[in-house]
N, CA, C and O atoms as a printed pandas DataFrame, in Angstrom:
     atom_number atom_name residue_name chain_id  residue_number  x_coord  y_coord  z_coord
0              1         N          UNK        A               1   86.782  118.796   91.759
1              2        CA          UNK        A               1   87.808  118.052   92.477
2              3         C          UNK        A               1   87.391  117.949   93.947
3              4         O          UNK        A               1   86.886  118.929   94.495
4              5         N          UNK        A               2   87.571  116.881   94.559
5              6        CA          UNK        A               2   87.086  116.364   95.831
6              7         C          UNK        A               2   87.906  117.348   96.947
7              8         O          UNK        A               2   88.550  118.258   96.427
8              9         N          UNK        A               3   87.937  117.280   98.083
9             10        CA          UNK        A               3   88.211  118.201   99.362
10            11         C          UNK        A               3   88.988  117.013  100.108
11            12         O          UNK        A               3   88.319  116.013   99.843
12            13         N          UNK        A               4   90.173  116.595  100.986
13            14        CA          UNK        A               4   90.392  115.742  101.743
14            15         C          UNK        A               4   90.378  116.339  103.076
15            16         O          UNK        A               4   91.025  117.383  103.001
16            17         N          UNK        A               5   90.147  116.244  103.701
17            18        CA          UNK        A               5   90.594  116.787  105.341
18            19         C          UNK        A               5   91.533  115.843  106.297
19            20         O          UNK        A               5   91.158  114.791  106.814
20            21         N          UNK        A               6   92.565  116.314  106.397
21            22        CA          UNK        A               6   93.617  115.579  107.403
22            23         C          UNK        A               6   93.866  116.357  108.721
23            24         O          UNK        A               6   94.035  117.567  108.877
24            25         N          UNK        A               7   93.842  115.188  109.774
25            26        CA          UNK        A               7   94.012  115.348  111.335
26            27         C          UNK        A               7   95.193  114.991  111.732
27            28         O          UNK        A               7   95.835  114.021  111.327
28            29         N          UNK        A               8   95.476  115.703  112.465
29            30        CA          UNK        A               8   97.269  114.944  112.830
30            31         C          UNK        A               8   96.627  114.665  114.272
31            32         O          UNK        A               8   96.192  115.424  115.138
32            33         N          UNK        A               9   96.736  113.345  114.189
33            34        CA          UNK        A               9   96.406  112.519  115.968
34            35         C          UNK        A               9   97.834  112.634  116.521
35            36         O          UNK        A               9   97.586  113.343  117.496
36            37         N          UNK        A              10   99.140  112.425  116.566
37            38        CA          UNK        A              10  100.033  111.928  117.405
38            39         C          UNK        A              10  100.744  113.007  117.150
39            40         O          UNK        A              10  100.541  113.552  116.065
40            41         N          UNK        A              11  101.779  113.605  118.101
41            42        CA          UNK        A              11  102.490  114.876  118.508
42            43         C          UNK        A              11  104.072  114.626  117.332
43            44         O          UNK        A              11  104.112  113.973  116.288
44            45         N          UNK        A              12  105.116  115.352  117.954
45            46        CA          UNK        A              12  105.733  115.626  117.437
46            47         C          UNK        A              12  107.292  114.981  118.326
47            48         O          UNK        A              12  108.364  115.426  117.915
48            49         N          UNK        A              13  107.311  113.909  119.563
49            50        CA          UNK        A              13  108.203  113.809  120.033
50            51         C          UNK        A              13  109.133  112.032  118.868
51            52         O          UNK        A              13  108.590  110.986  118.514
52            53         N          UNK        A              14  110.516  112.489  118.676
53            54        CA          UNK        A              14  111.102  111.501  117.989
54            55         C          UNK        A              14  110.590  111.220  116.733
55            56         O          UNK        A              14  110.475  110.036  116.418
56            57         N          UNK        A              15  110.137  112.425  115.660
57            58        CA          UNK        A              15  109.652  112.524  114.855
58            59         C          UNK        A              15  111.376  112.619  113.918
59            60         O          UNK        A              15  112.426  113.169  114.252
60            61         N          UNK        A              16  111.019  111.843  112.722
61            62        CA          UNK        A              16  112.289  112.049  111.709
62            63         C          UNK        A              16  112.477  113.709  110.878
63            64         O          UNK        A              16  111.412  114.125  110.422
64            65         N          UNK        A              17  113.190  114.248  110.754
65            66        CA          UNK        A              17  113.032  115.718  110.248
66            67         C          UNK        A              17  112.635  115.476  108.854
67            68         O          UNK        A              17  112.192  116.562  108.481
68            69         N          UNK        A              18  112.566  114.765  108.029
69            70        CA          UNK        A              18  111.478  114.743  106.898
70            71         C          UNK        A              18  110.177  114.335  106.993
71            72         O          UNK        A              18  109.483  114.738  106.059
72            73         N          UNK        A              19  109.675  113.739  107.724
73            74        CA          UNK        A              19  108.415  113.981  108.689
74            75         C          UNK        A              19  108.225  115.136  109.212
75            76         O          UNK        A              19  107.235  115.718  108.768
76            77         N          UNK        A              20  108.798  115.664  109.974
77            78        CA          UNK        A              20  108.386  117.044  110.741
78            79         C          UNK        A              20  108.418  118.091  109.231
79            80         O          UNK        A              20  107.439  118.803  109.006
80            81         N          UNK        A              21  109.463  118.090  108.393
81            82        CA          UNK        A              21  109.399  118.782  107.002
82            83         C          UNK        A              21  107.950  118.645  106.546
83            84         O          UNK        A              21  107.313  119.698  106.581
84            85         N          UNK        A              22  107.378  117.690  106.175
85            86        CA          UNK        A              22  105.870  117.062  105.583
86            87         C          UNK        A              22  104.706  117.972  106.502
87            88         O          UNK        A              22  103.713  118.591  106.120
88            89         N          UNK        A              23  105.243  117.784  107.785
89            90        CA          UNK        A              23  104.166  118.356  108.898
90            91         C          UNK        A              23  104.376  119.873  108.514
91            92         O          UNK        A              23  103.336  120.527  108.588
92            93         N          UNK        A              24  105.177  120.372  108.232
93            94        CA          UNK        A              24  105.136  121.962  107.861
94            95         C          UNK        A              24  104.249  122.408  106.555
95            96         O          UNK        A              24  103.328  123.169  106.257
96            97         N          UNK        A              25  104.948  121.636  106.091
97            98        CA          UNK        A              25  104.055  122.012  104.557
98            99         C          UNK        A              25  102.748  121.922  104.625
99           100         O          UNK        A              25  101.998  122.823  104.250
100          101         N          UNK        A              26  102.271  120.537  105.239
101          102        CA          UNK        A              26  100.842  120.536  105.608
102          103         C          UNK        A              26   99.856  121.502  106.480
103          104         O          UNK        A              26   98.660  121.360  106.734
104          105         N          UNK        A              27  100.701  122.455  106.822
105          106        CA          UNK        A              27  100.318  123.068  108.165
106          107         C          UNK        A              27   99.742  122.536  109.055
107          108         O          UNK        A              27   98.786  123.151  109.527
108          109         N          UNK        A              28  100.118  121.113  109.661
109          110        CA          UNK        A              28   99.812  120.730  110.743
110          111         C          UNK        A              28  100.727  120.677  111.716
111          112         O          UNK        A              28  101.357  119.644  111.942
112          113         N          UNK        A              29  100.828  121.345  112.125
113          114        CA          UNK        A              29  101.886  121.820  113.382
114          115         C          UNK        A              29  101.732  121.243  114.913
115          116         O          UNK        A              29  102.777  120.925  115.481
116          117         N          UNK        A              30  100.689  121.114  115.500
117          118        CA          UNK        A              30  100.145  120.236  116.676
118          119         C          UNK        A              30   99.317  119.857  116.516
119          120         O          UNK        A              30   98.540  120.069  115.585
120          121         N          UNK        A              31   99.196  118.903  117.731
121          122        CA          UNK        A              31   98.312  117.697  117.380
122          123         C          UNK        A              31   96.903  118.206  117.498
123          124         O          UNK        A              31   96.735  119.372  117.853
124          125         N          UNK        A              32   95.688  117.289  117.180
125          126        CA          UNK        A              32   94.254  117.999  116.907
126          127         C          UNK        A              32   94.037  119.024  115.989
127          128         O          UNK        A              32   92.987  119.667  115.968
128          129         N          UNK        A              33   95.423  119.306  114.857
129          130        CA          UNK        A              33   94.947  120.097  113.875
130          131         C          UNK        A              33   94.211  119.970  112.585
131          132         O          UNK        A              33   94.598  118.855  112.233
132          133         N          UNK        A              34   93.613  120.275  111.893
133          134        CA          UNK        A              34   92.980  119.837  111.034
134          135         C          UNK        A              34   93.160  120.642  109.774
135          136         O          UNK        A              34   93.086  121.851  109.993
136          137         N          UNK        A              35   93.314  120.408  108.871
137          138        CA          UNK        A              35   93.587  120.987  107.013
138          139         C          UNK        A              35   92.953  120.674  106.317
139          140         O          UNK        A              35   92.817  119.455  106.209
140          141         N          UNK        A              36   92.232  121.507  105.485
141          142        CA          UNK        A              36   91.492  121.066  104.346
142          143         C          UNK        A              36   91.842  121.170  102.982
143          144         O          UNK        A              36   91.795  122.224  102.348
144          145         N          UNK        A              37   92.197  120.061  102.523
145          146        CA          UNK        A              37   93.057  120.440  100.886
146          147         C          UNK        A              37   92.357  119.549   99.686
147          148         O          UNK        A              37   91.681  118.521   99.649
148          149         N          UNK        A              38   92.894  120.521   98.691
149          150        CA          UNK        A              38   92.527  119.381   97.385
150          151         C          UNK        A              38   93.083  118.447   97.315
151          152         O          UNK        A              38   94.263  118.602   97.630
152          153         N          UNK        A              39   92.730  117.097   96.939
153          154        CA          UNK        A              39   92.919  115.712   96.573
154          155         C          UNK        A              39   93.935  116.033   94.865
155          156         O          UNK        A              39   93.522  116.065   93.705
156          157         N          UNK        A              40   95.337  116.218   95.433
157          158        CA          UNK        A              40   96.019  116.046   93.909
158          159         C          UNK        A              40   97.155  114.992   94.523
159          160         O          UNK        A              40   97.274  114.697   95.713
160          161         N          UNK        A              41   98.037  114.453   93.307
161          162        CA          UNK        A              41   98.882  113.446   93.886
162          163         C          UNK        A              41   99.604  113.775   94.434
163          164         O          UNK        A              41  100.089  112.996   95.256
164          165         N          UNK        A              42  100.182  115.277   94.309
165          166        CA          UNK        A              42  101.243  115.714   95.255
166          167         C          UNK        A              42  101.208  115.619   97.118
167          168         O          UNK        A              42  102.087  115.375   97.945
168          169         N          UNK        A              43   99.673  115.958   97.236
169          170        CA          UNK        A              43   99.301  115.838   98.626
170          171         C          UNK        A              43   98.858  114.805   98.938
171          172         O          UNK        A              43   98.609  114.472  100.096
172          173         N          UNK        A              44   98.651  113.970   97.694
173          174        CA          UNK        A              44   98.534  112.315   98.626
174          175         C          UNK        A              44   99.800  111.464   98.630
175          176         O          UNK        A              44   99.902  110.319   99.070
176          177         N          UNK        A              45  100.655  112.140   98.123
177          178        CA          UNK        A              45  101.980  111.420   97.988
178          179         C          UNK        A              45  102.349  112.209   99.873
179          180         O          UNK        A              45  102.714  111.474  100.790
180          181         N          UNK        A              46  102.169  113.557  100.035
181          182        CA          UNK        A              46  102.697  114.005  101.821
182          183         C          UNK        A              46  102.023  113.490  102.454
183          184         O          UNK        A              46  102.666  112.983  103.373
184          185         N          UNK        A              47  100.618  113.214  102.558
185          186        CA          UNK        A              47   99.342  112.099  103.054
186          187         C          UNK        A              47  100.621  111.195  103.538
187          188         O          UNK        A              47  101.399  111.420  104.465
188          189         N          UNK        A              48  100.590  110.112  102.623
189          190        CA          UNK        A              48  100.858  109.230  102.686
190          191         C          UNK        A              48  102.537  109.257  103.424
191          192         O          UNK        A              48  102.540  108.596  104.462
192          193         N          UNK        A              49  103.552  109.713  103.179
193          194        CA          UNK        A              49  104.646  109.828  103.958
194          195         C          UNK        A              49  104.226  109.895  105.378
195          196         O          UNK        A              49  104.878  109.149  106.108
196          197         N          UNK        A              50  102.884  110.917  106.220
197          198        CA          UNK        A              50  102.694  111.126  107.496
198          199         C          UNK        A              50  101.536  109.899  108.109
199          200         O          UNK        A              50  101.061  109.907  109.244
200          201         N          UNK        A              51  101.263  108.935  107.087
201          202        CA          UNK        A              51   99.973  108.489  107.285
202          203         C          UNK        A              51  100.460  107.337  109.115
203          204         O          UNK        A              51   99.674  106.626  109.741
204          205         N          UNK        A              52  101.999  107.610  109.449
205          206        CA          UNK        A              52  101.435  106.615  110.870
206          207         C          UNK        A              52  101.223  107.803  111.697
207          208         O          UNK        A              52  101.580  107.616  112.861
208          209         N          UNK        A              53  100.570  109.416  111.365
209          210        CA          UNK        A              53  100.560  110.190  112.580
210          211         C          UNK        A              53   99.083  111.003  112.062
211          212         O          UNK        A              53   98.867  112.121  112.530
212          213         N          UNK        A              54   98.225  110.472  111.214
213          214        CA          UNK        A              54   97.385  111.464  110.579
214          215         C          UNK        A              54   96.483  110.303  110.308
215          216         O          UNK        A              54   96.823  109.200  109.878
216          217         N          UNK        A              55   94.921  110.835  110.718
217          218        CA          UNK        A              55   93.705  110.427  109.744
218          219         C          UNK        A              55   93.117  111.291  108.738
219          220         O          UNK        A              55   93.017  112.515  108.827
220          221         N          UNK        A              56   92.748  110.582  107.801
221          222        CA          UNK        A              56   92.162  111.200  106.514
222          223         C          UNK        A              56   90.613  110.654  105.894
223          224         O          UNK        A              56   90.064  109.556  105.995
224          225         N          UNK        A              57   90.164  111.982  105.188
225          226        CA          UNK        A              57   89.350  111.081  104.265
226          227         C          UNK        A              57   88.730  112.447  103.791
227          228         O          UNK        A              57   89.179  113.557  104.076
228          229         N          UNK        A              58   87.272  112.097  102.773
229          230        CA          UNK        A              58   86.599  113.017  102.161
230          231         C          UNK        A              58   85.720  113.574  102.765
231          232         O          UNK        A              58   84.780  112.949  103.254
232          233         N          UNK        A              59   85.863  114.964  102.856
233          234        CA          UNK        A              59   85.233  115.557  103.600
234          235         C          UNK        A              59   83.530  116.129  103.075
235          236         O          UNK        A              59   83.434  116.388  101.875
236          237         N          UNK        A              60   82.505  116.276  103.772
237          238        CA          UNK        A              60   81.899  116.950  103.283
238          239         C          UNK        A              60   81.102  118.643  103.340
239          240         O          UNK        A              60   81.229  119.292  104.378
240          241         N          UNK        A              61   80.417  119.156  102.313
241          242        CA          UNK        A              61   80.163  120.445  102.196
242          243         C          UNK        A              61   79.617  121.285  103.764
243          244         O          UNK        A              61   79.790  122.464  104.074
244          245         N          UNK        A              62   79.052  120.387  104.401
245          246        CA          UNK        A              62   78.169  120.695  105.535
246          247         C          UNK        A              62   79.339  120.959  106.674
247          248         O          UNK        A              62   79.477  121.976  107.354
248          249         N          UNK        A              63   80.415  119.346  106.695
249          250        CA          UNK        A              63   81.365  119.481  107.768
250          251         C          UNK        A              63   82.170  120.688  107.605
251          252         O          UNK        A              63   82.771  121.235  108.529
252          253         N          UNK        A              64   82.156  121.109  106.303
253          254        CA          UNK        A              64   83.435  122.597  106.381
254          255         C          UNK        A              64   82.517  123.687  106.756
255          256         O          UNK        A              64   82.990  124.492  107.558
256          257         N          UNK        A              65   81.421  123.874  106.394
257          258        CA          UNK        A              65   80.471  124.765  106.928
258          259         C          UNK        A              65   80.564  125.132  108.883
259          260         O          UNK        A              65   80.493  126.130  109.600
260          261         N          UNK        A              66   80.712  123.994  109.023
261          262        CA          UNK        A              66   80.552  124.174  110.718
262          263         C          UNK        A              66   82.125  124.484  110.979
263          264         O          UNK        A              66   82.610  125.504  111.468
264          265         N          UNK        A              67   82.696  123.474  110.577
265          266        CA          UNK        A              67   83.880  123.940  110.401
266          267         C          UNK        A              67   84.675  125.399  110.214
267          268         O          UNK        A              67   85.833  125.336  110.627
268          269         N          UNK        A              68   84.365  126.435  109.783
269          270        CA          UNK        A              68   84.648  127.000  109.101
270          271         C          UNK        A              68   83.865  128.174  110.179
271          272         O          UNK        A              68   84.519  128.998  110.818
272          273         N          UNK        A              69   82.892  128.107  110.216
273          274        CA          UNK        A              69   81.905  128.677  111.449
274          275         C          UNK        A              69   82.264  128.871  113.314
275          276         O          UNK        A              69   82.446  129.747  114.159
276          277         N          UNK        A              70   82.199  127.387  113.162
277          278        CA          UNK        A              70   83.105  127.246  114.949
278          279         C          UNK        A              70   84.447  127.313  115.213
279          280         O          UNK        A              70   84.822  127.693  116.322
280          281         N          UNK        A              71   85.330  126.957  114.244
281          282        CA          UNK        A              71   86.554  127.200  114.669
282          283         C          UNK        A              71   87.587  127.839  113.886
283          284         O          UNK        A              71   88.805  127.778  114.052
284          285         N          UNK        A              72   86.591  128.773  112.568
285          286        CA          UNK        A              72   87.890  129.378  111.872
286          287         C          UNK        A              72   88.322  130.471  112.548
287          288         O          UNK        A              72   87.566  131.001  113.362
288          289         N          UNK        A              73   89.540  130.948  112.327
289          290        CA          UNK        A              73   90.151  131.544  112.893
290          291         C          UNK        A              73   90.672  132.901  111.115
291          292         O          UNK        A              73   90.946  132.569  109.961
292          293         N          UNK        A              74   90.576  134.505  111.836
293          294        CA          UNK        A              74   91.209  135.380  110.423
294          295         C          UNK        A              74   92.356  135.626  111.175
295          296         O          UNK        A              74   92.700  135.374  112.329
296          297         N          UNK        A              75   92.851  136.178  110.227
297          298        CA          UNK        A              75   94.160  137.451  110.217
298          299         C          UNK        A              75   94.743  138.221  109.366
299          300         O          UNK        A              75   95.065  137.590  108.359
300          301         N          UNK        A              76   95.065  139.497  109.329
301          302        CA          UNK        A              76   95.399  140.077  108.093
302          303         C          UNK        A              76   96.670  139.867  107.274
303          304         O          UNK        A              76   97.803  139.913  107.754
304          305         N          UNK        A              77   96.360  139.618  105.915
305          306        CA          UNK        A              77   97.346  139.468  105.115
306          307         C          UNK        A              77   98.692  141.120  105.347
307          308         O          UNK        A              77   98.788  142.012  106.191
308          309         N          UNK        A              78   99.311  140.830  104.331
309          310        CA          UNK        A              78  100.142  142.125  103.996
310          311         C          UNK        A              78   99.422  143.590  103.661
311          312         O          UNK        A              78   99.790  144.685  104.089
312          313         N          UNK        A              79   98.352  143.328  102.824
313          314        CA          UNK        A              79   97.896  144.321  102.328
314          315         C          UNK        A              79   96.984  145.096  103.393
315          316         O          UNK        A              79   96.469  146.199  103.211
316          317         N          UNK        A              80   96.898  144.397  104.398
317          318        CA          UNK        A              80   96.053  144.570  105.555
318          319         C          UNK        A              80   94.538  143.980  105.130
319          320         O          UNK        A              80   93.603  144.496  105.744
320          321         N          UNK        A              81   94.261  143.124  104.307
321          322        CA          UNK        A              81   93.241  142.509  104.310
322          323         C          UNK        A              81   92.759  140.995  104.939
323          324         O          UNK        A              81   93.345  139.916  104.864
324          325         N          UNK        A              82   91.381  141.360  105.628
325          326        CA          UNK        A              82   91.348  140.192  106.844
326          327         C          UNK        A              82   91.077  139.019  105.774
327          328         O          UNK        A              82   90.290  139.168  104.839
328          329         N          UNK        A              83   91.820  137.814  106.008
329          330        CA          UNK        A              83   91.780  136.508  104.949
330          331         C          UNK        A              83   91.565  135.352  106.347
331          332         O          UNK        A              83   92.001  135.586  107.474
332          333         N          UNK        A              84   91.148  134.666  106.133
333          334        CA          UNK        A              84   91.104  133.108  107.105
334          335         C          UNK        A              84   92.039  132.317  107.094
335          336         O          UNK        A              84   92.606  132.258  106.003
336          337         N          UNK        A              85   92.440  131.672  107.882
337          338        CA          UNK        A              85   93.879  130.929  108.074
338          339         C          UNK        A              85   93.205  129.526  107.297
339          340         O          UNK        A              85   92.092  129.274  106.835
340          341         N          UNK        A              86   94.265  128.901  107.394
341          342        CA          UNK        A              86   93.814  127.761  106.468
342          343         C          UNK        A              86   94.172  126.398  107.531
343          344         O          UNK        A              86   94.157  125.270  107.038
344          345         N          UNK        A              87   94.465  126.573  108.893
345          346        CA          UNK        A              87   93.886  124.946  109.130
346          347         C          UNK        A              87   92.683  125.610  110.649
347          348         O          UNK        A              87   92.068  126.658  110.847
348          349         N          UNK        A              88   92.816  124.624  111.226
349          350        CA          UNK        A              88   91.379  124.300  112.143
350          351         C          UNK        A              88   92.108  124.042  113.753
351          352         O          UNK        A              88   92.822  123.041  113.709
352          353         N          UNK        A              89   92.097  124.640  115.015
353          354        CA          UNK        A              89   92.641  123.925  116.039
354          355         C          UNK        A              89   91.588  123.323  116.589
355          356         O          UNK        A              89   90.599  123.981  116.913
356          357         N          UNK        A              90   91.656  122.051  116.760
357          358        CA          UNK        A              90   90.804  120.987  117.484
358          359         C          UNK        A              90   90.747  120.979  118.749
359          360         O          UNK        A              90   91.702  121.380  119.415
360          361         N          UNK        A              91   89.749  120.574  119.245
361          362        CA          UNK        A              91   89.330  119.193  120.766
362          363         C          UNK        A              91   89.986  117.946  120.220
363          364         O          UNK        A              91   90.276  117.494  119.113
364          365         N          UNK        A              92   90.096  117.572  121.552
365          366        CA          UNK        A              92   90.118  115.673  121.157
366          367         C          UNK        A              92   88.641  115.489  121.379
367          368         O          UNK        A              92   87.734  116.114  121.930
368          369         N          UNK        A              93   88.769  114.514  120.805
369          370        CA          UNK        A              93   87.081  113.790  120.506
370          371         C          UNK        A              93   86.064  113.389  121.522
371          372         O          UNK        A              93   86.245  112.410  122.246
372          373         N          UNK        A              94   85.253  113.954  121.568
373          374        CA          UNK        A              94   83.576  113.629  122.771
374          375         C          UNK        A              94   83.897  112.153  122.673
375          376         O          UNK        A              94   83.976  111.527  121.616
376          377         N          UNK        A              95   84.022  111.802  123.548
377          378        CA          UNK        A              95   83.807  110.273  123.736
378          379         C          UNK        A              95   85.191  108.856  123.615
379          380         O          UNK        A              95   85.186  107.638  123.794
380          381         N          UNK        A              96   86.026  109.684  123.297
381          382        CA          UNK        A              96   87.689  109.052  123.162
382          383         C          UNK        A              96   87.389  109.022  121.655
383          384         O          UNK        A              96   86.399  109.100  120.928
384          385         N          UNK        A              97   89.084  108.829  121.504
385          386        CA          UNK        A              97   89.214  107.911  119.705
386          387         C          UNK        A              97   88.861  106.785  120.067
387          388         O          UNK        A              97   88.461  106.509  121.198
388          389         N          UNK        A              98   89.016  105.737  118.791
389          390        CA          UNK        A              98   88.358  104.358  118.877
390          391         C          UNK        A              98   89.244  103.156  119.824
391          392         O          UNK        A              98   90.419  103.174  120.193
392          393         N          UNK        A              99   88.239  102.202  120.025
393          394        CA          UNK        A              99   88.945  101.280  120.659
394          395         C          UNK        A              99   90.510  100.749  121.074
395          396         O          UNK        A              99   90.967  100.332  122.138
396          397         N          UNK        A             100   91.040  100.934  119.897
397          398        CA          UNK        A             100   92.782  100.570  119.826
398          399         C          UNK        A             100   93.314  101.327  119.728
399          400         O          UNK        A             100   94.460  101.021  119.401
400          401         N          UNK        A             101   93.091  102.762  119.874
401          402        CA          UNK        A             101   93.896  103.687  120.150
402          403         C          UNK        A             101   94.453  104.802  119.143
403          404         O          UNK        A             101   94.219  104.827  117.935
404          405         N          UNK        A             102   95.132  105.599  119.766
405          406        CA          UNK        A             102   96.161  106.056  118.352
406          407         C          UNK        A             102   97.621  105.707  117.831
407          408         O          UNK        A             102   98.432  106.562  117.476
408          409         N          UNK        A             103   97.852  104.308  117.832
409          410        CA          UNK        A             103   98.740  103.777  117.295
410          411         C          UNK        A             103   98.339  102.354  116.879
411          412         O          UNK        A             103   99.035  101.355  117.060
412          413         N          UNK        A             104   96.838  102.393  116.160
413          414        CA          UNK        A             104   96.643  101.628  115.573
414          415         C          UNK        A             104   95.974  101.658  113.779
415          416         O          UNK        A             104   95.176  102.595  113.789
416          417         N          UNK        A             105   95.984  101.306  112.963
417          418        CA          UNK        A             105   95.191  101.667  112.076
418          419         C          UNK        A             105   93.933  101.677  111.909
419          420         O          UNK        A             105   93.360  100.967  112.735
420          421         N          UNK        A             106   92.954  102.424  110.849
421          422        CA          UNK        A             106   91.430  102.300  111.581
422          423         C          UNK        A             106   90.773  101.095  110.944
423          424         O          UNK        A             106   89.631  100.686  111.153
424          425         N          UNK        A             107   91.803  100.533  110.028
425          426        CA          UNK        A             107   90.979   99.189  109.366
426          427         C          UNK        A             107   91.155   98.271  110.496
427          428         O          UNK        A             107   90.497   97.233  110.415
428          429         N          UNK        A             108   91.852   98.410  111.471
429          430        CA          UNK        A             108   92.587   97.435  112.748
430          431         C          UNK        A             108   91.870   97.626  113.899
431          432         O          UNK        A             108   92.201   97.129  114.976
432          433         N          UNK        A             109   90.574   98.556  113.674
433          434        CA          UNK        A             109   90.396   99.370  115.290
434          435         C          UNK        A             109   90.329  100.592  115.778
435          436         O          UNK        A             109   89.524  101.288  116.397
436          437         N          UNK        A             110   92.182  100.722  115.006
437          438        CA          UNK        A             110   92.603  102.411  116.254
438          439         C          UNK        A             110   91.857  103.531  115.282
439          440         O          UNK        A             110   90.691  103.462  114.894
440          441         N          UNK        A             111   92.830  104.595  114.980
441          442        CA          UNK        A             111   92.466  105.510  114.676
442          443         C          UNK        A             111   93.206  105.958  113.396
443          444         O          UNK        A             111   92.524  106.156  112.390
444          445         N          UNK        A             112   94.597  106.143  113.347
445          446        CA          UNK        A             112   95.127  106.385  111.963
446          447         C          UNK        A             112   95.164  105.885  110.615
447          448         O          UNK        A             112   94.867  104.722  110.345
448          449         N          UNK        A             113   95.639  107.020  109.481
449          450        CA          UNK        A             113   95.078  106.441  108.301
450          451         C          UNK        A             113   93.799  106.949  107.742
451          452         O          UNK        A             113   93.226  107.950  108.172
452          453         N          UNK        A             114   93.311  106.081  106.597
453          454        CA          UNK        A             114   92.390  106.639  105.973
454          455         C          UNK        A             114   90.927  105.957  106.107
455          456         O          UNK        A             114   90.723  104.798  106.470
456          457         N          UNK        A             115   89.908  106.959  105.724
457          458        CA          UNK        A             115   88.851  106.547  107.179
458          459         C          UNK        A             115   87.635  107.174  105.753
459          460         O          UNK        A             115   86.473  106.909  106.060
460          461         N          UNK        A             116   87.757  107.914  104.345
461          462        CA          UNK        A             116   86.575  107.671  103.576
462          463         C          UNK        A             116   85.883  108.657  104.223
463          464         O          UNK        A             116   86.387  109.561  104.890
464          465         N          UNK        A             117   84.446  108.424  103.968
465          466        CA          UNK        A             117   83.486  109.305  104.539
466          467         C          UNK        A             117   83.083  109.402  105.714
467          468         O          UNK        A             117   82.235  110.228  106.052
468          469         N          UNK        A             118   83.728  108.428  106.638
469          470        CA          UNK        A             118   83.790  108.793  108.014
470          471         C          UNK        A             118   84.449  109.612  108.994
471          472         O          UNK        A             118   84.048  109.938  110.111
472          473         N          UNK        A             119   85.385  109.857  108.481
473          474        CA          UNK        A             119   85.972  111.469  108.887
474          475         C          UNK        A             119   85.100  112.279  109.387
475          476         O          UNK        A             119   85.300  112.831  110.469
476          477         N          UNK        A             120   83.992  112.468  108.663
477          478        CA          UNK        A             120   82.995  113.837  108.866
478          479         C          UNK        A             120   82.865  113.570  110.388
479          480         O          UNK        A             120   83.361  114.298  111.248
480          481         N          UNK        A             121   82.096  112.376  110.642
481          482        CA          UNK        A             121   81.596  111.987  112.584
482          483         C          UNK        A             121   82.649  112.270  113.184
483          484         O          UNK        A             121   82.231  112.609  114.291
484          485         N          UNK        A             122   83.914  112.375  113.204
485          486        CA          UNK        A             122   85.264  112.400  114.038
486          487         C          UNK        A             122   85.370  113.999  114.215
487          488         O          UNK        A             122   85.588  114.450  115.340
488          489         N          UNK        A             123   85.185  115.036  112.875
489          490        CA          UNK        A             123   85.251  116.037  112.970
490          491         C          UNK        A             123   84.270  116.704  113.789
491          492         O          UNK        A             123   84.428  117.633  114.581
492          493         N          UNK        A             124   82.905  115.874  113.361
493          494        CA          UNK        A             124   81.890  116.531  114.421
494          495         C          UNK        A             124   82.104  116.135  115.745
495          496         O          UNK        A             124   81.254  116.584  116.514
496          497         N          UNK        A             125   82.916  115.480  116.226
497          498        CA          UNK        A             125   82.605  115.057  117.562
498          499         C          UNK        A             125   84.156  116.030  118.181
499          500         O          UNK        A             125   84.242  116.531  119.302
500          501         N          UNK        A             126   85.225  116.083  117.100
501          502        CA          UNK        A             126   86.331  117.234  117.492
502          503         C          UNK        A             126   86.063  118.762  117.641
503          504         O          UNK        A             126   86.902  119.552  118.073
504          505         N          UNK        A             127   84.848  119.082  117.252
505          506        CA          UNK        A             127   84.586  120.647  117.092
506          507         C          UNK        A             127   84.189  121.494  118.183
507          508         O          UNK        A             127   84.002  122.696  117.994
């Protein structure tokens, strides 16, 4: 089963509380965060509810490697065993997001939405 990685580009002001609900579950809590989850319909059905505040796409083996390297973060469970948190705190991106911004879509230009195997360059340039 494939890996998706989602970014939450845009903050949290005048957000609807079933939106901000979606943003919990996802553990994306502020902006520049990043999650790495399995591709099932349940999470592309929350994908898709957040998709005017989030880019997405398929991630690959190498990007979680660095990933996972430069910016994971542990902490101990209950049992007192050290486990890794499960999202990523970001940079904004070497060089800006794209042309139109972040309130545009990326088939349009901007930045949100779903972005395929290009995700990976965005992550490398957020790390």
């Amino acid at each position: 089963m494939s890996k998706l990685v989602v970014v939450r580009i845009r903050g949290d002001i005048n957000l609807d509380d079933g939106i901000r609900k979606t943003f919990t579950m996802l553990r994306l809590l502020r902006k520049h965060a990043c999650v790495i989850l399995e591709d099932t319909p349940a999470i592309r059905g929350m994908i898709l509810k957040v998709q005017h505040y989030v880019t997405w796409g398929e991630v690959s083996e190498e990007v979680v490697k660095e990933l996972v390297e430069k910016r994971g973060q542990k902490t101990t469970d209950k049992e007192g065993k050290e486990v890794a948190k499960q999202f990523f705190n970001l940079h904004p991106p070497r060089g800006g997001f794209e042309r139109k911004g972040i309130k545009q879509p990326y088939t349009k230009g901007g930045v949100l939405g779903y972005r395929g195997t290009d995700i990976n360059k965005l992550i490398q340039r957020m790390i």
